[in-house]
Structure formats: structure tokens, C-alpha cells
N, C-alpha and C positions, 0 to 999 in steps of 0.2 A: 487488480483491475486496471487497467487504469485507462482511461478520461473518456468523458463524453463525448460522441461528436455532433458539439452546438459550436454553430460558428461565433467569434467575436465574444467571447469569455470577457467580462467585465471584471477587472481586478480591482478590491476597494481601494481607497487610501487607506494605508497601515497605519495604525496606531501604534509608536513605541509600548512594549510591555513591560509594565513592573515585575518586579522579581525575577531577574535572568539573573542568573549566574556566570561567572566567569569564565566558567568551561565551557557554554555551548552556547552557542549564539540566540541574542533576541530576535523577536519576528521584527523583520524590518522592512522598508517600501521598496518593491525592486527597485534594482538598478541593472546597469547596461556591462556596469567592470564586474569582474570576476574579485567576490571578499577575503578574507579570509576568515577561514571555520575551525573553531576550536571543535575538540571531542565532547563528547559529552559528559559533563561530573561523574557519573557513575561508571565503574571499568568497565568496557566491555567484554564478553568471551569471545578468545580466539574462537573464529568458526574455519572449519576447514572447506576446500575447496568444494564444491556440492559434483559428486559423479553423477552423470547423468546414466550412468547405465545400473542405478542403482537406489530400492525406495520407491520404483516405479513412478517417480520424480518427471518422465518425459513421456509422451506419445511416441506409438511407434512408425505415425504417419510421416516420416522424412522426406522431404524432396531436395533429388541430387541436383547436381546442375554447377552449385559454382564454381571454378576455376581453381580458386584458393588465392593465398596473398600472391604479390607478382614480387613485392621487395620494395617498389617505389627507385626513385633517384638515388635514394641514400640509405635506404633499409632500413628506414624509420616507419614503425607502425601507427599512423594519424587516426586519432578515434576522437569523433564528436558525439556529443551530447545534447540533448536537447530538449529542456524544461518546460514544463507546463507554468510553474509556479517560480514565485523569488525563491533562492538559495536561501534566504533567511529568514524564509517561515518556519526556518527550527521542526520541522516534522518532513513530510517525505518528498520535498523535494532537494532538502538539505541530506537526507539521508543519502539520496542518489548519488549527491555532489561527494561526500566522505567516499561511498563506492569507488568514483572517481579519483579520487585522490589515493586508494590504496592502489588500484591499478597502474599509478604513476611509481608508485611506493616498489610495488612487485617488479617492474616490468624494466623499470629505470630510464636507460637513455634508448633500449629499444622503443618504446611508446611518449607518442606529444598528443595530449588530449587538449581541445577546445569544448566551452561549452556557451549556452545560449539560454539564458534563461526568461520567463513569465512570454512563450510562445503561444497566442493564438492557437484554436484546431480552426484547421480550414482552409485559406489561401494562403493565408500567412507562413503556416505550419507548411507550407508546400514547399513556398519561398524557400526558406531556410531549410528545408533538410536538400532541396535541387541547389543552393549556395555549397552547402557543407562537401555535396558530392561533389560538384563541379572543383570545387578547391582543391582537392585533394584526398578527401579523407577517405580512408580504407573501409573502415566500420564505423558505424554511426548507432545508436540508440536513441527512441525515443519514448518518453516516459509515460506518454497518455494514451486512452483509449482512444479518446478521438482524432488522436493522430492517424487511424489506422488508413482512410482512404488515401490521405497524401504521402505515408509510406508505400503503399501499393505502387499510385502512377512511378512516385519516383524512381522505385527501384525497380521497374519495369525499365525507365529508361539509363538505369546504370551499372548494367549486367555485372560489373566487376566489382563492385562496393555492396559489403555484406552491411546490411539492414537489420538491425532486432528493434522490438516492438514490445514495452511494458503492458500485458493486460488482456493484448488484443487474442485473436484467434483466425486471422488470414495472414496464409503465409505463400512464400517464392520461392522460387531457387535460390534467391539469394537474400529471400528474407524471413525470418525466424521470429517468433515469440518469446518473451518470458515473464513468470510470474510465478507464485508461493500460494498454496492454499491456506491464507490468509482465514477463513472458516474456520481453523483448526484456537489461533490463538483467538479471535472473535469469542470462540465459545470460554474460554476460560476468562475473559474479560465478564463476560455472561454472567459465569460463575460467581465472580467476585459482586458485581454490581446487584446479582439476588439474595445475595449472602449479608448484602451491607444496606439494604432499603429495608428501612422501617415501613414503609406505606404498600411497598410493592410497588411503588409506578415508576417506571422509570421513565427519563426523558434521552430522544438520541436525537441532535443534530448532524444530518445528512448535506452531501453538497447536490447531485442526482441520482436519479432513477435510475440508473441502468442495473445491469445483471450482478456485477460486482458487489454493487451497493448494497442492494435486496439480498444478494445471497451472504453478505456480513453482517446486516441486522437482523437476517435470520435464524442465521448460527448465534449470534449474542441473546436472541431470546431463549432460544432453544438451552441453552447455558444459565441464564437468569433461571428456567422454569427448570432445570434439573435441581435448582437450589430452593426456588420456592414456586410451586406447579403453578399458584394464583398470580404470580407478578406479569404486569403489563407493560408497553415497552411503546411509548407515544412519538414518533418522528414528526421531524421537521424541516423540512427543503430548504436549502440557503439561495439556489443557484448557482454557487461559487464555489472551487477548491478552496477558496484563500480568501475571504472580509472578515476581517476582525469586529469592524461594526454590525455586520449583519449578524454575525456568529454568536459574539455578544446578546440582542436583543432576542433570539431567536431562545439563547438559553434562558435567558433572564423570563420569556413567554411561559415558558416551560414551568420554571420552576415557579411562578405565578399558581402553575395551575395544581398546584400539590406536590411536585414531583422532587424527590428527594437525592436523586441520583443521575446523572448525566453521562452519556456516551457521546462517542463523534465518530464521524465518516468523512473529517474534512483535514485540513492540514497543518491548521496554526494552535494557540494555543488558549485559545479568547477564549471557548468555552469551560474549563477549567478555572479558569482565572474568575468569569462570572459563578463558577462554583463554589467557590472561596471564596466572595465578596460575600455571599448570601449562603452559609453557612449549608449547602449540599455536598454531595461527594462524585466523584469524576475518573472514567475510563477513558483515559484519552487514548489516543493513536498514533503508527508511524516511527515515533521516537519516545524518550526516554523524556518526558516535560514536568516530571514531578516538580523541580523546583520555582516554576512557572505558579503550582498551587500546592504545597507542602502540603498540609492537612486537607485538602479535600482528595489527596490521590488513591487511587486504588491498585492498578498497575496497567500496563498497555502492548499490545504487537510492537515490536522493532524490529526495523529490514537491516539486512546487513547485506547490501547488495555486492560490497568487496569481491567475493568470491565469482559471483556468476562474472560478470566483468572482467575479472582477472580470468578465469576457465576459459571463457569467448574469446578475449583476445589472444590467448595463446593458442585457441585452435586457429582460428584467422589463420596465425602467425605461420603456424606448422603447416598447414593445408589439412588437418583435416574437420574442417568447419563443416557441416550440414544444415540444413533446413531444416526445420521442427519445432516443437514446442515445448519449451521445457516449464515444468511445472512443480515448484519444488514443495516441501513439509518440515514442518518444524523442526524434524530430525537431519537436516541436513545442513542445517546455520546460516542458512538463508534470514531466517525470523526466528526470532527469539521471545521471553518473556521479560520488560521490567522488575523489577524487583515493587516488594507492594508494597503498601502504603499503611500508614497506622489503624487504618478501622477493619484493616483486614487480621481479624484474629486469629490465634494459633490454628485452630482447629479448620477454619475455613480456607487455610492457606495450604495444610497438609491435603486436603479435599482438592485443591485447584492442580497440587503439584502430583497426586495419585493418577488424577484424569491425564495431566501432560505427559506423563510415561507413560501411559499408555497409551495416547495418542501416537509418541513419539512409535513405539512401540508396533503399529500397526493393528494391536488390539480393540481399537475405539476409533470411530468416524463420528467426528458429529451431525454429519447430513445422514443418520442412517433412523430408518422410520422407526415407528411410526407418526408420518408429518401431515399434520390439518395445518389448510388454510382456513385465513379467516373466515370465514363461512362455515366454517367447518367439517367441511372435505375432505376424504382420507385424499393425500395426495402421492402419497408411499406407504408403503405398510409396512407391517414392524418385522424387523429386521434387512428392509431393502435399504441398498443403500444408493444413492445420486452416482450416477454417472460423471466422469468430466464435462461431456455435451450440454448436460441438465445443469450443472454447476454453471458455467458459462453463459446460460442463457435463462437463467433462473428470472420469472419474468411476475411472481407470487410472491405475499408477505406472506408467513406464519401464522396461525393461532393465537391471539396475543398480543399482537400487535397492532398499533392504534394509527391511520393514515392510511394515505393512500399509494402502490407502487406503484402506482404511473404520475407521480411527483405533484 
């Protein structure tokens, strides 16, 4: 998904967090310099580049039109980037940045990446991606959804500079989409988080409402309830990708009110941390934060946007870039799963990693019915399954689900 479009995003002041480790960076207060980012303690797997012609990964509504790269002055390919969040909230906006950084890895002295990070959506966000074009740069990315309207105007007005867009779903001739059907690893966090509650209530701190959102604490309940039909799944609105303070108090609400288990929908690592302080357990998101909370972790989605990045820029490079939307799945190493954590037992862990081959597999959809909403409404019937369109604009909680989707 990615980001809302609310103007003027209030980012807290960060709180240094305990327990980082040396390999991956603590959540820290943006800044303006570019840091630098270690990997993360646990090894990653090589993922290979993701085909878009393959996995049924993309839409086949492409739109032609743009030109292709020109070469520039020097035949250097200039790709900026453009953050919603600090680089070192340790979850996904640091994951984008490692992206980044493999793309420089791959690509060498043909590609010079800039990037920009804890961007405003809205005028701000316009500024800086009409700056990045104007400068120079060939291809740009931006990571939020509510960047979507001031990608439109701009690359309306810079026919020759290819545009991608994390989350969104409007596209150009020269501007494109991308994202992972993030639902898939949701449900197996689901999985874990029903398999490990004593009480069945789970707690999940959300940042908004939008489609994204709704449609991953969907998928996580639907997962919790394959594990235990009666487990309930209570959200809570931060307003923010990124406050460690809010995020905090929001968990600490939660588990006040019984809740034994904690998810998130947001970026940093507070709510874990408030899980381990108070003896719960935690799905976190985005990245690999176990050791943020050793014993409260369970396991969590990881992006590994290297690949799409490095495929983009080389089509840019080559000319044969198009318009479209590419939408990747697990099976492609776009996202991956964490490794779990100690309360996740033998048996429930063989249970998570069955459902993921066959997710991977194309066997298993977790958005496929039969789906009641809260109210109790068939909203799919059993064995339909969600459309891309429906997925995208998923606008319903679930069955089970405690709060409200319009935030």
C-alpha cells in the first residue's frame, strides 16, 4: 500500500530504542543527511529478480507512450527516491533505502541514486518530486500512497522522466505502480498470532484507514481465525506511519484491556518493545525487528525491494520500460517471512510454513471466501475469491474484528 493522502503528516519526536543491535539500525529522529545502514542480524535470502511476465505478478492494463531512457549528458542513469518516513525507523522505509542501495550494488557506475527522506503527502511531496525531475533525474520512486495525486500532476509535466508509485493504483505513460500482495504474509503472521494467544484477543496497532490497511488486518484475522475460529482482533489508529510515543501508548491501551498479543500496521518498532516490557507477544512488520523484542516475537512480512528497483532501472536503461502495475507474491522475493520466534512451537510453525507453499504455490489465496463482515454479511462466498480491484479498494473489516474502518 502505501500512504495516505492526508496533508501535513505529523512525525513524533523519536525516542532512541533499546535493544538494537549492531547489524540494523535503531529507530532514530530523521534527518536531512543520508545515514548509513547496516543489514540486518539475520541473513537474508538471495531473492531473485521478480518477472513480471510471470505469477501473474502484473496487470495487463499497460499504457505506452514513453520514449525510453535518452542516455543523459554522461549515460548515467539518475534515480531518486522519495520517503515518506526516516531511513531509520528500522522497518519500511529503511527497507526501501537497502533497495536502494542494492540497485547501486547491481547497476555500479551506470546508476547515481539520490534520496529524500520523512516527505510530507501533499504540496510538499509535489515540491520535491517537480525538484528531483527538474534536476535531472530519469526515474524516480515514491513510496507512499498519498503521494499518488502529486506523482500524477508531475509527471504529467515531465513526459521524459519515468515515475513508479509504491501502493497506488493511477497510472501514465510514464508513470507506473508497484507493490506485493502483502495479504499473503499478513495471513501467516495471523496464523502465528492465533496459534500463540491464550485469551484469543488480539491487539493491532494501525497508522490509517485506507484500503491497504483494511485489507492486511483482514488477511491477519482471517489467519488468526484459521488457527482459532473464536479469536478477536481489536485495532487502533495512531494517525501516523512513524511515533514511537504514540505507538507505545496505543499498545500499552491494548494490552491494558486483556490483550495478549500485538500486531502493527505501522513502521517502527515501539510496539514490540511495549510488548516485552509487559510480558505479550508481537507480529511485527516491514522488517526483521526481533531483536528490538527477543521474547515477545513471533515472526513478521519483509520487503525486499532490491529486485523490483534493480528490474525498473534496467528496463528505463534498455528502453523497454512500460506503464503498468506490477503486483508481486511471495513467490517471487519481493517479501519474504522472518524467521519465528520462541512461542511459536514446533507444530504451529510446520502449520504456517504448509499454508506458505501453498500460498507460494498458487494453491491457497487468503482473500478467498467464505468472507463476513462485521455485521455479519456474506461479503464473498466460499470459494470466490477477491479480485485485484476489490483488494485495492477494500473499504470493510472482517468478522472479528473489533473497531472501526473508517479510522
Amino acid at each position: 500500500m502505501r500512504r495516505i493522502s492526508i496533508l501535513g503528516l505529523l512525525f513524533g519526536l523519536v525516542v532512541l530504542l533499546a535493544a538494537c543491535s549492531s547489524e540494523e539500525p535503531a529507530a532514530t529522529e530523521a534527518t536531512t543527511t543520508e545515514p548509513e545502514v547496516a543489514e540486518p542480524e539475520t541473513p537474508e535470502p538471495e531473492a531473485p529478480e521478480p518477472d513480471p511476465t510471470e505469477n501473474g505478478t502484473t496487470e495487463p492494463d499497460t499504457v505506452a507512450g514513453f520514449s525510453g531512457f535518452q542516455g543523459g549528458e554522461d549515460g548515467v542513469l539518475r534515480v531518486g527516491f522519495v520517503y515518506v518516513g526516516p531511513v531509520g525507523d528500522a522497518g519500511w522505509t529503511y527497507r526501501h533505502d537497502v533497495g536502494r542501495q542494492d540497485l547501486e550494488a547491481a547497476l555500479g557506475d551506470r546508476v547515481e541514486t539520490t534520496f529524500i527522506e520523512s516527505v510530507e503527502e501533499g504540496a510538499s511531496a509535489e515540491r520535491v518530486f517537480e525538484d528531483l525531475a527538474r534536476d535531472g533525474h530519469h526515474l524516480i520512486f515514491g513510496t507512499s500512497f498519498g503521494y499518488m495525486e502529486s506523482m500524477v500532476e508531475v509527471a504529467e509535466r515531465y513526459p521524459d522522466v519515468v515515475f513508479m508509485h509504491a501502493t497506488g493504483f493511477m497510472t501514465a505513460p510514464n508513470l507506473g505502480t508497484y507493490f506485493h500482495r502483502d495479504e499473503q504474509g499478513k495471513y501467516l503472521e495471523g496464523m502465528a498470532a492465533g496459534g500463540t494467544s491464550e485469551s484469543g484477543q488480539i491487539g493491532y496497532v494501525a497508522a490509517f484507514p485506507i484500503p491497504d490497511a483494511i485489507r492486511r488486518i483482514n488477511a491477519f484475522t482471517l489467519g488468526a481465525q484459521s488457527i482459532n475460529p473464536d479469536a478477536t482482533v481489536q485495532v487502533v489508529w495512531t494517525s501516523s506511519w512513524f511515533d514511537p510515543p504514540g505507538e507505545t501508548e496505543a499498545a500499552n491501551s491494548l494490552i491494558d484491556s486483556g490483550i495478549d498479543v500485538l500486531a502493527q500496521d505501522i513502521d517502527g518498532p515501539a510496539t514490540g518493545q511495549a510488548a516485552e516490557e509487559r510480558g505479550a507477544l508481537w507480529a511485527g512488520f516491514n522488517s526483521d525487528m526481533s531483536h528490538f523484542a527477543p521474547e515477545a516475537w513471533l515472526t513478521a512480512t519483509v520487503w525486499d525491494w532490491g529486485p523490483t528497483y534493480i528490474m525498473t532501472a534496467e528496463q528505463v536503461w534498455d528502453g523497454t520500460w512500460e506503464s503498468g502495475s506490477y503486483f508481486g507474491t511471495l513467490s517471487d522475493g519481493g517479501m519474504f517471512m522472518a524467521p519465528f520466534g520462541p512461542s511459536v512451537d514446533s507444530g504451529l510453525r510446520e502449520n504456517i510454513e504448509v499454508t506458505r507453499l501453498m500460498i507460494e504455490a498458487g494453491e491457497f489465496d487468503p482473500l478467498t471466501g467464505e468472507i463476513r463482515d462485521q455485521d455479519g454479511q456474506v461479503r464473498y462466498a466460499d470459494g470466490e475469491t477477491l479480485t485485484l480491484e476489490e483488494r485495492l479498494t477494500m473499504d470493510f473489516f472482517v468478522e472479528g474484528v473489533i473497531g472501526s474502518p473508517g479510522g
